[in-house]
C-alpha positions, 0 to 999 in steps of 0.5 A, a space after each residue: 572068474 578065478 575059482 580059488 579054494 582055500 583048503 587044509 584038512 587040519 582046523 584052525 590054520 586061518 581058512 575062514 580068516 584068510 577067505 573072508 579078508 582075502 576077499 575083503 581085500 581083492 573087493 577094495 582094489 576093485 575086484 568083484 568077489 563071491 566068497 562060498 561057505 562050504 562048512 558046517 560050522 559056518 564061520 564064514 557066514 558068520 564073520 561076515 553076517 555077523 547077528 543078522 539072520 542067517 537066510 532061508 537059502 544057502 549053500 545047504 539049499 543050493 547043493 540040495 538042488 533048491 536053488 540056483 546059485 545066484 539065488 543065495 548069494 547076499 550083500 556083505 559090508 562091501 558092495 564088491 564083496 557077495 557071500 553064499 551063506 552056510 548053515 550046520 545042516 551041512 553036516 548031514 549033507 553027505 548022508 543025504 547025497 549018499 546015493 545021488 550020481 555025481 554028487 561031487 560035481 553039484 557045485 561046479 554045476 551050478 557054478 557054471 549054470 550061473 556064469 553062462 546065464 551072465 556070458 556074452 554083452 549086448 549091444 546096449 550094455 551089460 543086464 543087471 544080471 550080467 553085471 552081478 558076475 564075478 572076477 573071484 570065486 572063493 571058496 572057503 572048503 571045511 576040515 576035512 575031505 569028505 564030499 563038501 571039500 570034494 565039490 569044492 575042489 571040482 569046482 574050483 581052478 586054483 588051491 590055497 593052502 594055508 598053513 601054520 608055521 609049527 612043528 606039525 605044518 606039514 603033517 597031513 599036506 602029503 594027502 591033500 595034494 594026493 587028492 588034488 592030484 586024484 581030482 586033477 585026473 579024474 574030474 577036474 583037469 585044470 585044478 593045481 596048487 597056486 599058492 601057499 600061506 604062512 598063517 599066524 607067523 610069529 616072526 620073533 620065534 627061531 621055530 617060525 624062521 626054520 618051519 618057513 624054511 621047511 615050508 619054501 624047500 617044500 613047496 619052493 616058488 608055490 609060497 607067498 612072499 606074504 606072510 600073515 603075523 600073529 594078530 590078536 585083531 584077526 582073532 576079534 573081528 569075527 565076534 564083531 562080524 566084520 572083516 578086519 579092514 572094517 574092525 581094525 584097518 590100521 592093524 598088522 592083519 589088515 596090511 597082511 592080507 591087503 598085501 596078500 591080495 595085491 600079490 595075487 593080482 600081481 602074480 596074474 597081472 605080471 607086474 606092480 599094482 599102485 598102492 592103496 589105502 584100506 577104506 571100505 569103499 571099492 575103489 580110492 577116492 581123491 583126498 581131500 585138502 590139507 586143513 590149514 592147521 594138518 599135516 603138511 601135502 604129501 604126508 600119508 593118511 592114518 588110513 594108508 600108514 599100515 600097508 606100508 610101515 614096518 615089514 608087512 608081508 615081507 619074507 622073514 629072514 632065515 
């Protein structure tokens, strides 16, 4: 199971946003995906659960030893995609853990509690419990780097970094990447930065093009080619509480963070994934037959248009 946070100390850089529809996305190619609320705002949760009752037991109850982790987790609109939902009694969480030994080791504990309680395959198939694993664990870590970012980071492989692209983009990143070298060292061996995001770009503005150039003489091949645009319908879909495939999937945001997804699986897989329409079904159907008075065979869906028209995630040129 990849264990991804997606992390910045500034707010409003696209968190929430990417973490809910990066899962939505890697869920429609066919991934398996936990996305984890670790802030006390909890905007994950509601993005994703929208006026549904928040549960009893959440991420909260889980790091207050509770529950287990597999305990917390409930379906979102996705069969492929799980949520560890938060509350606002987060925000005092650090108060509680104050003296608790190992607090910043909670997390991964029961992360890896729940992965070892799902390993290994009997001769007559995989359990229900087996089955309920993962592919991606994605973390979605608050602004700040008190003790929920810190568990989040410890339990954690892998670093997202979204950024927007404005003047102040890098202001603060030099500490972040101190604290993942600091975590690296001392409590987390494998973690490292794999990533970075260009959130909100506005690719008609010269302040884009030099704050992305800035960005890649920075961080050179650690940046996604994808860019995420500007898209008024990233910013709506959380009221609605659902993800942008579901609220808007001919939109820029949702052939962004599609486009996203298959470049991280293509970064691991080492080569092209075939294209795919953005339907809230875990893997494509066949298409039905043209109707004698529809568009001629081989012409794309509606559904399909937006993952390949335009410049979708497509570098912007300096």
């Amino acid at each position: 199971m990849r264990r991804i946070a997606v992390t910045n100390q500034k707010g409003g850089v696209g968190k929430t946003t990417t973490t809910a529809n990066l899962g939505a996305a890697l869920a429609l190619l066919g991934r398996r995906v936990i996305v984890v609320d670790l802030d006390p705002q909890a905007n994950l949760t509601l993005h994703l659960l929208g006026g549904r009752e928040t549960p009893p037991r959440t991420t909260y109850s889980l790091l207050r030893g509770e529950c287990g982790f597999g305990e917390i987790l409930v379906p979102t609109e996705l069969p492929l995609l799980r949520l560890a939902p938060a509350t606002v009694d987060l925000a005092g969480l650090e108060v509680e853990l104050a003296s608790v030994v190992g607090r910043e080791t909670l997390l991964r504990d029961a992360v890896a509690s729940f992965e070892s309680s799902r390993a290994g395959t009997p001769p007559d198939g995989p359990t229900p419990a087996q089955e309920d694993v993962a592919d991606f664990l994605l973390l979605d870590c608050p602004p700040s780097l008190g003790v929920l970012s810190l568990n989040a980071l410890v339990c954690a492989r892998e670093v997202v970094l979204p950024l927007q692209t404005e003047f102040l983009a890098l202001q603060g990143v030099s500490r972040l990447l101190e604290v993942v070298d600091l975590v690296r060292g001392r409590l987390n061996p494998v973690l490292h930065l794999s990533g970075v995001l260009a959130c909100m770009v506005n690719p008609r503005t010269n302040l884009a093009v030099e704050v992305l150039e800035e960005i890649r003489s920075f961080f050179g091949e650690r940046l996604y080619q994808t860019r995420i645009r500007e898209n008024v319908r990233l910013a709506e879909a959380p009221s609605h509480g659902k993800t942008i495939f579901s609220y808007a999937p001919d939109s820029n945001g949702a052939a962004d963070y599609l486009r996203l997804a298959t470049e991280i699986l293509e970064r691991a897989l080492g080569r092209s994934l075939p294209p795919v329409d953005l339907t809230l079904q875990p893997a494509r159907p066949e298409p039905p037959p043209a109707e004698p008075d529809g568009p001629p065979p081989g012409t794309a869906t509606p559904a399909a248009a937006p993952a390949t028209e335009g410049t979708a995630g497509s570098p912007i040129p300096a």
